[in-house]
C-alpha positions as CSV (number, residue, x, y, z in Angstrom):
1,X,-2.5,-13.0,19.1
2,X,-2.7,-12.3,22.8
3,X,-5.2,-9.5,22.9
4,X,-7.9,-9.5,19.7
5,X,-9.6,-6.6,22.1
6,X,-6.8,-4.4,21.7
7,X,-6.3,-5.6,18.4
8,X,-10.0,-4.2,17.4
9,X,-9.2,-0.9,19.1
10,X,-6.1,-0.2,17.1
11,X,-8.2,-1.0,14.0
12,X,-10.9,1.4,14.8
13,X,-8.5,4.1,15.8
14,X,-6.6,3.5,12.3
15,X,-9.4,3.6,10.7
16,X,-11.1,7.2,12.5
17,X,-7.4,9.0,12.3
18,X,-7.1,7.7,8.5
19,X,-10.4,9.7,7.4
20,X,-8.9,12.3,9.8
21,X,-5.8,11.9,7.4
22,X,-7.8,12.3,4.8
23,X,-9.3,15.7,5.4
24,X,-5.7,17.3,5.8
25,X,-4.2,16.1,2.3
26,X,-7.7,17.3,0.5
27,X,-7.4,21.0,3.0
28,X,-3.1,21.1,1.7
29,X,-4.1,20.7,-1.8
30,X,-6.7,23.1,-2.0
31,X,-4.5,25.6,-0.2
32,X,-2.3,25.2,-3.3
33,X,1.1,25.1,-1.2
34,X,2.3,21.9,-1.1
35,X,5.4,22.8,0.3
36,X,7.2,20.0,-2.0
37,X,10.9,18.7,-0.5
38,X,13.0,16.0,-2.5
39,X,14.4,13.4,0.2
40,X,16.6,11.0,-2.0
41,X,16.0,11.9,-5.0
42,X,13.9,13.5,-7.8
43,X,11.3,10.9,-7.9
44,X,11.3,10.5,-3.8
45,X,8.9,13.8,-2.8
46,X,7.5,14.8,0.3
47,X,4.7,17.4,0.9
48,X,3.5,19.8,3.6
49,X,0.4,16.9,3.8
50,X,3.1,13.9,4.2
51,X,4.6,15.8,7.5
52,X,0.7,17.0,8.6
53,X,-0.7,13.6,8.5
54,X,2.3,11.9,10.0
55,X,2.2,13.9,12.7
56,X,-1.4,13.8,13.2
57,X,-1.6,10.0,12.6
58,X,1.5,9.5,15.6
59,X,0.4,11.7,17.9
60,X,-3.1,10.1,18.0
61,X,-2.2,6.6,18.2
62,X,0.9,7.4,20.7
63,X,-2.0,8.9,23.0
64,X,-4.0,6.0,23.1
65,X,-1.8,3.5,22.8
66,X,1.3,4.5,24.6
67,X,2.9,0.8,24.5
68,X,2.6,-0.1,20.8
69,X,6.0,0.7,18.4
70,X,4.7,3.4,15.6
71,X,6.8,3.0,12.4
72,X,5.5,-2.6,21.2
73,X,6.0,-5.1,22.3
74,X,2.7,-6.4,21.0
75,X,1.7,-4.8,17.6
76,X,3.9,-2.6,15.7
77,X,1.8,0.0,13.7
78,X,3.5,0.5,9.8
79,X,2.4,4.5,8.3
80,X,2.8,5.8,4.9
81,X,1.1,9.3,5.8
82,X,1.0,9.8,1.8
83,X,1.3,7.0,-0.7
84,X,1.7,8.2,-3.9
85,X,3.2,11.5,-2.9
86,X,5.1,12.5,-6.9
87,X,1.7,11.6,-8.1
88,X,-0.3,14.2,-5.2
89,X,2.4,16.6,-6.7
90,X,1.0,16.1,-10.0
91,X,-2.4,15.9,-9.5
92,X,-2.9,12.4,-10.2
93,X,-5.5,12.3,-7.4
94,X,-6.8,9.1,-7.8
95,X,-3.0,7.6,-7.0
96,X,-3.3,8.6,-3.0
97,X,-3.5,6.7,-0.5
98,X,-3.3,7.0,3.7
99,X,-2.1,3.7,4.8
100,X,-1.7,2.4,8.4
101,X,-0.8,-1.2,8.8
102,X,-0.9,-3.3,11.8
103,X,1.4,-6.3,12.6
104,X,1.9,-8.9,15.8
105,X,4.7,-11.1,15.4
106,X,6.3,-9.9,12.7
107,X,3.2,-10.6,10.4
108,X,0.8,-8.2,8.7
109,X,-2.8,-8.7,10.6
110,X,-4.7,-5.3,10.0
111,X,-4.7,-2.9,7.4
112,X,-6.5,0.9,7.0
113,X,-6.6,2.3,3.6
114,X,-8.0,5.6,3.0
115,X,-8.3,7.1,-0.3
116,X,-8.4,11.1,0.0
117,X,-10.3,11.2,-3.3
118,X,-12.4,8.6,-4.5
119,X,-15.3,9.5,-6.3
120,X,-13.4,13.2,-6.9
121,X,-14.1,13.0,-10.7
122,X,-17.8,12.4,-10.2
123,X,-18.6,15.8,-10.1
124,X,-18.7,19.2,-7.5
125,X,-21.3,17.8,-5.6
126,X,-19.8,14.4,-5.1
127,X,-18.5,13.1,-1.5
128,X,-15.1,12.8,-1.5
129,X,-13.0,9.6,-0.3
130,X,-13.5,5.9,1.3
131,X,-11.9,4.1,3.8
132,X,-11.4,0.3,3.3
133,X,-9.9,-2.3,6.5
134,X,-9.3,-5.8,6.9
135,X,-8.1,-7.9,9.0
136,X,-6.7,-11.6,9.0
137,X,-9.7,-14.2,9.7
138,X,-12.1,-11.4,9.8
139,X,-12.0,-10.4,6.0
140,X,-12.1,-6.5,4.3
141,X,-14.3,-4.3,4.1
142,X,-15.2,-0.9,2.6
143,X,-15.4,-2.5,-1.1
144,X,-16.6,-4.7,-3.7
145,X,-14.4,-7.5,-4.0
146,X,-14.3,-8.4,-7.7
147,X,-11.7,-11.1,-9.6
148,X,-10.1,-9.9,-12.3
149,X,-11.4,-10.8,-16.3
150,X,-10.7,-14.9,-16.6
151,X,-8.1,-15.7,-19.0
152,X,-6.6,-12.5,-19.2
153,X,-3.1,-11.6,-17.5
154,X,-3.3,-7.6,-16.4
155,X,-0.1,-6.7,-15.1
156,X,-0.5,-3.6,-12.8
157,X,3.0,-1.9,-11.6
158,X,5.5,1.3,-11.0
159,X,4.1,4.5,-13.1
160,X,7.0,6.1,-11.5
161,X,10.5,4.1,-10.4
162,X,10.2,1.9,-14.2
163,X,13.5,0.5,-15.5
164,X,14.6,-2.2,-17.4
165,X,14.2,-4.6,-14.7
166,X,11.3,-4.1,-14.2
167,X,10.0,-3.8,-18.2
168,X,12.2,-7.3,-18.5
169,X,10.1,-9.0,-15.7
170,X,6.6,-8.0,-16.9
171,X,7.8,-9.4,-20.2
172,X,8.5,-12.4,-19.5
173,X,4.8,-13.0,-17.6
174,X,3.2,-12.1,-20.9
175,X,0.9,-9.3,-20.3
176,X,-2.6,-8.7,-22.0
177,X,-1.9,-5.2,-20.9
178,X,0.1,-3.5,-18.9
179,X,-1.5,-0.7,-16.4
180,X,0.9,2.0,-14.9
181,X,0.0,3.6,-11.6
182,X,1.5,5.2,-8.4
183,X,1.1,3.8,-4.9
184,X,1.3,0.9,-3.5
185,X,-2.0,0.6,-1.9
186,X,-4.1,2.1,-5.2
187,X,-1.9,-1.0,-7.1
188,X,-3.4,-3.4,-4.2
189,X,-7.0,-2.0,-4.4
190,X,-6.9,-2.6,-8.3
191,X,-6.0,-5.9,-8.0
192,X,-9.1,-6.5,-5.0
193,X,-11.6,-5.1,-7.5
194,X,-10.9,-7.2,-10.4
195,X,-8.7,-3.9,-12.7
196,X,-5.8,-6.1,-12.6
197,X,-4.2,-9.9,-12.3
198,X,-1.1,-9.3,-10.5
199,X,1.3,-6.8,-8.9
200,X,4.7,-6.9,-10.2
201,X,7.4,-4.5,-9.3
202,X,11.2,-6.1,-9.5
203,X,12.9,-3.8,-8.3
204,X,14.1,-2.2,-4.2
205,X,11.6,1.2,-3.4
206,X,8.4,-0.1,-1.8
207,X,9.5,0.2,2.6
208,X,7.4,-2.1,5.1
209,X,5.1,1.0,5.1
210,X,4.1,0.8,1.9
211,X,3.1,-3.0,1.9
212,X,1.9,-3.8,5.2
213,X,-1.4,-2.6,5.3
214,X,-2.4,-3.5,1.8
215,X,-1.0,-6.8,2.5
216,X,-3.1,-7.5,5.3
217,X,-6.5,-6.3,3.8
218,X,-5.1,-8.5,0.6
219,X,-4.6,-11.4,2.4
220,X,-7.8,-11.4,4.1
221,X,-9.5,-11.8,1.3
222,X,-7.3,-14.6,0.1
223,X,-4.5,-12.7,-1.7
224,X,-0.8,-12.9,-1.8
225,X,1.9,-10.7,-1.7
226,X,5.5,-11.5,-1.3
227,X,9.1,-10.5,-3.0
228,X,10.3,-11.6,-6.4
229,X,11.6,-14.8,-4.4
230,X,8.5,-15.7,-3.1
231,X,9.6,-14.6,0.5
232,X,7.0,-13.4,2.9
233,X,7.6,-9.9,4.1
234,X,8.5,-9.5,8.2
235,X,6.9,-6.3,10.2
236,X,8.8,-6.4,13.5
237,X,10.3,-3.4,14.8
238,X,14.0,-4.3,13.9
239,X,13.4,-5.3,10.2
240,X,15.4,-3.2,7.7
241,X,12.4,-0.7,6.5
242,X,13.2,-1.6,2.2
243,X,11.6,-4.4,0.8
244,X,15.0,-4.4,-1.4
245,X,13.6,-8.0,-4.0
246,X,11.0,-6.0,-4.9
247,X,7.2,-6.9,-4.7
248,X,5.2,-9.7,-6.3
249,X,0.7,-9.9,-5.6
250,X,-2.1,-11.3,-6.7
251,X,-5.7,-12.1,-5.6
252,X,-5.5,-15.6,-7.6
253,X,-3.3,-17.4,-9.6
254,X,0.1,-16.4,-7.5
255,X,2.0,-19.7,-9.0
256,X,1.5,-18.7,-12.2
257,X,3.1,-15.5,-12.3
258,X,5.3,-16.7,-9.4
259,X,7.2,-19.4,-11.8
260,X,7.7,-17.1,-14.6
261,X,9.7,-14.8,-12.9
262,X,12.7,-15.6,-14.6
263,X,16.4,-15.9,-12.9
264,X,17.7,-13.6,-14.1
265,X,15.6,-11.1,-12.7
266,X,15.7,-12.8,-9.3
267,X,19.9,-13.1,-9.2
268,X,19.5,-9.0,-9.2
269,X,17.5,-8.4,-6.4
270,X,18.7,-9.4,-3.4
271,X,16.3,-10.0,-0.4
C-alpha cells in the first residue's frame, strides 16, 4: 500500500482504543443495565456497551486520523463495537469480541481483536481479556497459533441465526462434531487455535464488520475465508455492508470443505 507508516499507526491505535473498548463492555455489565434495544429483529440486539464503544472507538480514530473512512481515501477502518451482542445479553461472556478491521484497496490488511473476557472463568483474581492483531505479510499476534486435530473435520458455526440451510450445509461436509458459538471473531479465534477445522455459515447476517478484521489476522497466518461461492470479500467504502452468500474459513484444508458445499446450498445464496 502507499503508506505502511500510517498503516502501523492505525494498527497501534486499533489495537490501544480496542482494550479501551474493552474496559467499557466489562464497566456496562457490571453496572447490570444493559439498556438492551432490538434493531431488526429478536435475534439482532444492541446494548448501552454497543453505542459506548462505538462511539468511543470513532471518536478516537476520527481525531487522529481525520482522512481515513470509519465504517479514506486510503484505508477504510471496518468496527463491530460488540460482536456477539444476543450472547453479552445472555451472559455468554466468552462469545464477545471488539473488532476493528482495516482495509486498502478494498482488501482486508489489519485486524484488532479484543476479547473483553478471556481468562474470566479462571477465577476472582484472574486478569481479565487479550488483544490479538495481525496484519498481511507481518503475521498475528497475541496467540498460540495451533492446527486443528489431523483427520478430524470440526465444523464451528451460528449458535444463534441456525436454519435449515445452514444444518443442510454442515451436513453435507460430514462433521466429526459440530460446535455452536456466537460471533464472528470468537468462531475465527477457534479456528486459529486448533478448536475447530472450518467456519461454515450458509446463510446472509455476518456485515463487512464482522469479517474484516478476523479475516485479515486469519489470513496472515495463512487462512482463508470467503462466501459459500468461494468469492473473496471486498472492504471499500461503497460495498453493500451484508455478506448476503454467507461465510466459508478455514486455517487448512479450504478445498476440501470448499467442494462439498453442495449446489443446492449455493443456488440460495446469492452473492
Amino acid at each position: 500500500m502507499g503508506s505502511p507508516a500510517l498503516l502501523m499507526r492505525v494498527v497501534a491505535s486499533a489495537y490501544s482504543v480496542a482494550e479501551k473498548a474493552a474496559t467499557i463492555v466489562r464497566n456496562v455489565m457490571a453496572a447490570g443495565d444493559l439498556g438492551i434495544v432490538e434493531k431488526t429483529g429478536a435475534n439482532d440486539l444492541q446494548t448501552k456497551a454497543d453505542r459506548l464503544v462505538q462511539m468511543s472507538i470513532c471518536a478516537s480514530l476520527a481525531r487522529k486520523f481525520p482522512k481515513v473512512t470509519i465504517i479514506g481515501e486510503e484505508l477504510v477502518i471496518w468496527v463491530d463495537p460488540l460482536d456477539g451482542t444476543k450472547e453479552y445479553t445472555e451472559g455468554l461472556l466468552d462469545h464477545v469480541t471488539v473488532l476493528i478491521g482495516i482495509a486498502y484497496g478494498g482488501k482486508a490488511i489489519a485486524g484488532v481483536i479484543n476479547q473483553p473476557y478471556y481468562n474470566y472463568e479462571a477465577g476472582a483474581d484472574a486478569v481479565l481479556g487479550r488483544t490479538i492483531w495481525g496484519v498481511l505479510g507481518i503475521g498475528a499476534f497475541g496467540f498460540q497459533l495451533t492446527e486443528a486435530p489431523a483427520g478430524k473435520r470440526i465444523i464451528i458455526t451460528t449458535r444463534s441465526h441456525s436454519s435449515t440451510l445452514v444444518n443442510d450445509c454442515i451436513s453435507a461436509l460430514n462433521p466429526d462434531s459440530v460446535i455452536r458459538v456466537g460471533g464472528a471473531g470468537n468462531k475465527i479465534i477457534q479456528l486459529t487455535e486448533g478448536k475447530a477445522s472450518a467456519y461454515v455459515f450458509a446463510s446472509p447476517g455476518c456485515k463487512k464488520w464482522d469479517t474484516c478484521a478476523p479475516e485479515a489476522i486469519l489470513h496472515a497466518v495463512g487462512g482463508k475465508i470467503t462466501d459459500i461461492h468461494g468469492n473473496s470479500f471486498q472492504y471499500n467504502k461503497e460495498v453493500k455492508h451484508m455478506n448476503s452468500a454467507g461465510v466459508l474459513a478455514t486455517l487448512r484444508n479450504y478445498e476440501y470443505y470448499a467442494s462439498r458445499i453442495p449446489n443446492t446450498v449455493k443456488q440460495s445464496l446469492v452473492p
